[in-house]
C-alpha positions in Angstrom: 1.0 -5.7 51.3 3.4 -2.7 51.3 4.5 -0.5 48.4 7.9 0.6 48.3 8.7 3.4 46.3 12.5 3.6 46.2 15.8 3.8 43.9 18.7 1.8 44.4 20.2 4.1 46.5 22.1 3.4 50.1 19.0 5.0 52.1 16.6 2.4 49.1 18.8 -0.2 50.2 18.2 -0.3 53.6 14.6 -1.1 53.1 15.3 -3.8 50.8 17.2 -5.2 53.2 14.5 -5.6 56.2 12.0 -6.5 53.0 13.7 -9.3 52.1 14.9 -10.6 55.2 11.3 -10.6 56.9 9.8 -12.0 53.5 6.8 -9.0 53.6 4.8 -8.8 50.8 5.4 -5.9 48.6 5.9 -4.4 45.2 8.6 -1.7 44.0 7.2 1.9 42.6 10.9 2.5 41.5 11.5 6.5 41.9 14.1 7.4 38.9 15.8 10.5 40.9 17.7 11.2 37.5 14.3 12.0 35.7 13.6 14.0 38.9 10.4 11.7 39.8 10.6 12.4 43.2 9.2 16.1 42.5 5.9 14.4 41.2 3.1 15.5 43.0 1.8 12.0 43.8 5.1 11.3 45.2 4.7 14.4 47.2 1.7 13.1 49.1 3.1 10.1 50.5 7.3 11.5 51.2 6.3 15.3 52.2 9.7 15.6 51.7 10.4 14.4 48.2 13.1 12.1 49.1 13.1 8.0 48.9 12.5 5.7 50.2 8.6 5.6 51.2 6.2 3.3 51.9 2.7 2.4 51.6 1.2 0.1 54.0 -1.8 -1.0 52.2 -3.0 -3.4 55.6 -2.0 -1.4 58.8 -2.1 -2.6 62.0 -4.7 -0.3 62.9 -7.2 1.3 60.9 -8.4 0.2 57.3 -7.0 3.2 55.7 -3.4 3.2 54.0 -0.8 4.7 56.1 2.2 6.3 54.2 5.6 6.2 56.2 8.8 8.5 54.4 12.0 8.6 56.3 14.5 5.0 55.9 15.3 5.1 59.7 11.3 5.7 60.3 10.5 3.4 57.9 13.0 0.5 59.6 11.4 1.5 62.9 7.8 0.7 61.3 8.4 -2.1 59.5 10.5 -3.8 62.8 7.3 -3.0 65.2 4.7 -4.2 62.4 6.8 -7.2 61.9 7.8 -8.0 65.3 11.3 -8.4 64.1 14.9 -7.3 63.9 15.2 -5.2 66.7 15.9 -7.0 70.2 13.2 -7.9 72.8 15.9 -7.2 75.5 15.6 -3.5 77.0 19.4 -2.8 76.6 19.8 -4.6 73.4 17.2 -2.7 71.8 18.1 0.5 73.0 21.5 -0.3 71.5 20.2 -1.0 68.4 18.1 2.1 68.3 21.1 4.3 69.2 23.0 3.3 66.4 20.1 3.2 64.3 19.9 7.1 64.9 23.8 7.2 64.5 23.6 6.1 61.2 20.8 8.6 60.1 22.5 11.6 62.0 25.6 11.2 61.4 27.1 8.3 59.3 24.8 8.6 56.0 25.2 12.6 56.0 28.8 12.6 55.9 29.4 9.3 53.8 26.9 10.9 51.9 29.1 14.6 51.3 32.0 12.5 50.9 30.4 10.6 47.6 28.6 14.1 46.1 31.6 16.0 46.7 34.3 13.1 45.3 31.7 11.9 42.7 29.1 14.5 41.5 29.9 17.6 42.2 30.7 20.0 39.1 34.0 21.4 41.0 36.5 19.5 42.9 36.5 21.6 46.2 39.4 20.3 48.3 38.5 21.6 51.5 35.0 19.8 51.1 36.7 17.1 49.8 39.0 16.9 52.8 36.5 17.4 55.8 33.9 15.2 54.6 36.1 12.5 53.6 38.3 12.6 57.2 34.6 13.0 59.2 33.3 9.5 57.3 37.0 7.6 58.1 35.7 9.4 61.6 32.6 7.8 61.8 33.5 4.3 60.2 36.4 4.1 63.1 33.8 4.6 65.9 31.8 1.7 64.2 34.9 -0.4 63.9 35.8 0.1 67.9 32.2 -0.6 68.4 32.4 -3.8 66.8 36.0 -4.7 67.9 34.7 -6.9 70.8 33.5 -9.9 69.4 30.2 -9.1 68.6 28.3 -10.4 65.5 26.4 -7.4 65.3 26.2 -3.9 66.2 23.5 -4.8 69.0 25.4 -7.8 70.0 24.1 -11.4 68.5 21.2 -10.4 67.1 21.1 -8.8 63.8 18.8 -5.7 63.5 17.7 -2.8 62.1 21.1 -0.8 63.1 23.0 -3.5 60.6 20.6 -2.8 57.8 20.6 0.8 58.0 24.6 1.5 58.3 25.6 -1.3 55.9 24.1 0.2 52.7 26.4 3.0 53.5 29.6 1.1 54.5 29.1 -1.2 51.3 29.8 2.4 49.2 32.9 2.3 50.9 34.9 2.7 47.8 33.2 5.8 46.5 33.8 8.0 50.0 37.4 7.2 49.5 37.8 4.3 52.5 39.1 1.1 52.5 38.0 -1.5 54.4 41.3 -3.0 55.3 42.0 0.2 57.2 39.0 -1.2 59.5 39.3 -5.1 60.3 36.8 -5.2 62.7 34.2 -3.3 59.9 35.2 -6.0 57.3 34.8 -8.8 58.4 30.4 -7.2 59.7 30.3 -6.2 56.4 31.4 -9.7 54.9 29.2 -11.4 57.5 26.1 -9.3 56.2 26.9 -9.6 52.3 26.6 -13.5 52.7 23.3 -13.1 54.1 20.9 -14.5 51.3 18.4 -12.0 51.7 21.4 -9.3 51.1 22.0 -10.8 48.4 18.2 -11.1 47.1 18.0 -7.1 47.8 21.0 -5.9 46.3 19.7 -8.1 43.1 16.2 -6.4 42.9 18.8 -3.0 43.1 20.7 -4.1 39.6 17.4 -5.0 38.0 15.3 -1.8 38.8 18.8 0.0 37.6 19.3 -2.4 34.2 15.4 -1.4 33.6 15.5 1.7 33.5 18.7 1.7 31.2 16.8 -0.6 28.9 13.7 1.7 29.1 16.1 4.7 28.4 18.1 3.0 25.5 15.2 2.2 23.6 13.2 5.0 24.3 16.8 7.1 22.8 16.6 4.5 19.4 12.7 5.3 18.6 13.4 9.1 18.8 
């Protein structure tokens, strides 16, 4: 059993994702980072950080206590050596996966993740913000396209992995860094293979439903006051 305390975010998503394709037992502690919940001192103790995602392993591998993992590409790493899953048995393959793994969390989700505060939620429209963090994420989603521009299912090769679940959150919010995916054939047509995936599908469902909750929760709390 693993608790997953998240919000639908692209860094939530990727969680989701290896959740539902491994089928692990769990239950969603949804984090509302709107009401600022993930300043809550009992959030505190398990992300030191106070950002989602974070888990709860209520049955590790070792030990009888519950171990708390915060970080989405520490998390992936967990849940794929727990599971014994999604992230290739071959030396090379794995290491692949791994690099681009750490690509993603150094370098793809920061900037894709500039690009959307700065074109989306930021108070003032900075060009020059606008402009480098928008050209450094059409950057980064060409050296994923090239990457993948050989044939290749997936970013390690055949298998898919833990480097397609955490950089397709990000490339799925392509439309809100200001890409389009035509621009990148090789990107759209991964990104189309992973949409179909049931359990995609399944994981971007629980995301609607934790976000129509809480706009239920927050309409009717607004009409009783």
């Amino acid at each position: 059993m693993l608790n997953l305390h998240y919000w639908p975010t692209a860094n939530g998503n990727k969680i989701a994702l290896f959740l539902e394709e491994a089928a692990l037992d769990y239950r969603v502690f949804p984090v509302r980072l709107s009401k600022n919940e993930q300043f809550h001192s009992d959030f505190l103790s398990i992300s030191p950080n106070n950002r989602i995602p974070a888990i709860v392993d209520l049955q590790p591998a070792s030990g009888t206590q519950a171990f708390s993992v915060f970080e989405s590409g520490a998390i992936l790493l967990y849940l794929a050596e727990k599971s014994g899953r999604f992230l290739p048995a071959d030396p090379r393959a794995r290491s692949v996966a791994m690099q681009w793994t750490f690509w993603q969390v150094g370098g793809l989700g920061p900037m894709a993740g500039q690009s959307y505060h700065f074109l989306q939620a930021a108070p003032e429209k900075l060009p020059y913000a606008i402009d480098r963090y928008v050209k450094e994420t059409t950057r980064l989603y060409g050296v994923l396209n090239r990457h993948l521009d050989d044939g290749r299912d997936f970013i390690a090769g055949a298998e898919y992995s833990i480097a397609d679940m955490a950089c397709y959150p990000w490339i799925a919010n392509h439309q809100r860094q200001r890409q389009q995916l035509s621009d990148f054939p090789a990107l759209a047509r991964w990104a189309a293979r992973i949409a179909a995936r049931p359990a995609t599908q399944r994981a971007y469902a629980l995301a609607d439903s934790i976000i129509g909750a809480a706009a239920a929760r927050d309409q009717a709390l607004a009409q009783a006051a």
